[in-house]
C-alpha positions in Angstrom: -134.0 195.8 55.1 -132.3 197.1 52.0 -131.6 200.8 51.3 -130.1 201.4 47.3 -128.6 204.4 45.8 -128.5 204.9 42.6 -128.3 207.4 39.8 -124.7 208.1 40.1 -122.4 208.3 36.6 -120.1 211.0 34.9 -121.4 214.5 35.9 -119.8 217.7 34.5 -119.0 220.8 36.2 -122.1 223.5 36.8 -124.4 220.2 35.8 -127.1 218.3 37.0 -127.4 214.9 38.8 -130.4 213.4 40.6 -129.9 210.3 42.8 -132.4 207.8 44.0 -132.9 205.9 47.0 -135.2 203.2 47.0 -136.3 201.6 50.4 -137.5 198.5 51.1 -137.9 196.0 54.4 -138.7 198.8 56.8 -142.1 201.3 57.3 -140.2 203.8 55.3 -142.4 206.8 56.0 -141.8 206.0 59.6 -138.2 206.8 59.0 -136.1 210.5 58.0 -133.9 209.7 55.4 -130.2 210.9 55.5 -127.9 211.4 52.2 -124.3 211.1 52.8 -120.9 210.9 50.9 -117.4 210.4 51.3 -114.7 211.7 49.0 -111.4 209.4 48.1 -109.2 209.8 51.3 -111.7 212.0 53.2 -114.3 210.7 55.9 -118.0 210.5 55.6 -120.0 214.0 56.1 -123.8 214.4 55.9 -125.5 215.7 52.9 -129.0 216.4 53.6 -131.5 215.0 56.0 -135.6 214.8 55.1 -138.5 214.0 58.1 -140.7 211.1 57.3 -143.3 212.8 56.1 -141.6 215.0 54.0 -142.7 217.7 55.0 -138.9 218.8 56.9 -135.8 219.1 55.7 -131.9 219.7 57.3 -129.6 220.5 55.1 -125.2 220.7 55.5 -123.9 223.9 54.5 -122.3 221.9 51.4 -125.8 221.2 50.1 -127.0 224.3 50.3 -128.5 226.5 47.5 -127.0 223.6 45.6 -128.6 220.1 46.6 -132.1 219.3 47.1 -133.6 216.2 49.3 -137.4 214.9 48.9 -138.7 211.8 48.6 -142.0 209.8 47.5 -143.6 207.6 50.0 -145.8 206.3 48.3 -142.7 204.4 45.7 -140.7 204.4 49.3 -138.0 206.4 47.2 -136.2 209.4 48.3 -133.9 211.7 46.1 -130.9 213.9 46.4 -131.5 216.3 43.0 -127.7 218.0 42.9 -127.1 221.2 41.0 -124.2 222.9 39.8 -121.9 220.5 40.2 -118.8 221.2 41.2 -114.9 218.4 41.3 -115.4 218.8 45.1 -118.6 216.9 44.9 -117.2 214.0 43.6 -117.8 211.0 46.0 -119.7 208.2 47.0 -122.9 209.1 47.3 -125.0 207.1 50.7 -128.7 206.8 51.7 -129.7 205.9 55.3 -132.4 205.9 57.5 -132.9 207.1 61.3 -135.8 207.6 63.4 -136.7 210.6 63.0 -134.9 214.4 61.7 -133.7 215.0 64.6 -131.5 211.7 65.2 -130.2 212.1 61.0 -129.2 215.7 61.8 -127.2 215.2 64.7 -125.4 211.9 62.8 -124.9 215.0 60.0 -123.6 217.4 62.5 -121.5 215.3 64.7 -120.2 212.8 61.9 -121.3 210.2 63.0 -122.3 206.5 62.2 -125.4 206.4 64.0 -128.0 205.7 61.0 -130.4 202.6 62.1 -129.7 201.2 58.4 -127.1 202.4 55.8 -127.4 201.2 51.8 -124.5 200.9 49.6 -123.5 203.8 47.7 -124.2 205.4 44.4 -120.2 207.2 42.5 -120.4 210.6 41.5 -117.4 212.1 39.4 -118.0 215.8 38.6 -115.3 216.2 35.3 -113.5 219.8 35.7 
């Protein structure tokens, strides 16, 4: 199973950034996929969750109006496309999968670790 971000780099502030995770090793429409970061000398918080299918979507209040989750089954890819960047978004940027929506938004909501398979993260540095 292997989960890879990517897509990270040097973003500037009210700029655009869109992050890829590609899936392999695993059904991947079977799974919701979960975006997550972590800041330097912060913990982990939850991005954005998307269903299996596609077809639903959960986002944090920090991704809101801002971020947008989808994904392509049929390249077993999934994206984080982030907007008007801002320093604060600065962070490693995490894709993982979970059963289903429902089990990715309560790892989002509670902070938790809970993902069935995490991939190694994508930097993001949003310049002021």
């Amino acid at each position: 199973v292997q989960l890879q971000a990517s897509g990270g780099g040097l973003g500037q502030t009210g700029g655009s950034l869109r992050l890829s995770c590609a899936a392999s090793g695993f059904t991947f429409d079977h799974y919701a996929i979960g975006w997550f970061r972590q800041a330097p000398g912060k913990e982990r918080e939850g991005v954005s969750c998307i269903s299996g299918w596609g077809g639903r979507t959960y986002d944090a209040d920090s991704a809101k109006d801002r971020f947008t989750i989808s994904r392509d089954n049929a390249k077993n890819t999934a994206y984080l496309q982030m907007t008007d960047l801002k320093p604060e978004d600065t962070a490693v940027y995490y894709c993982a999968a979970a059963p289903s929506l429902a089990k990715c938004r309560d790892v989002v909501v509670t902070r938790g670790n809970d993902m069935e398979y995490w991939g190694k993260g994508t930097l993001v540095t949003v310049s002021s």
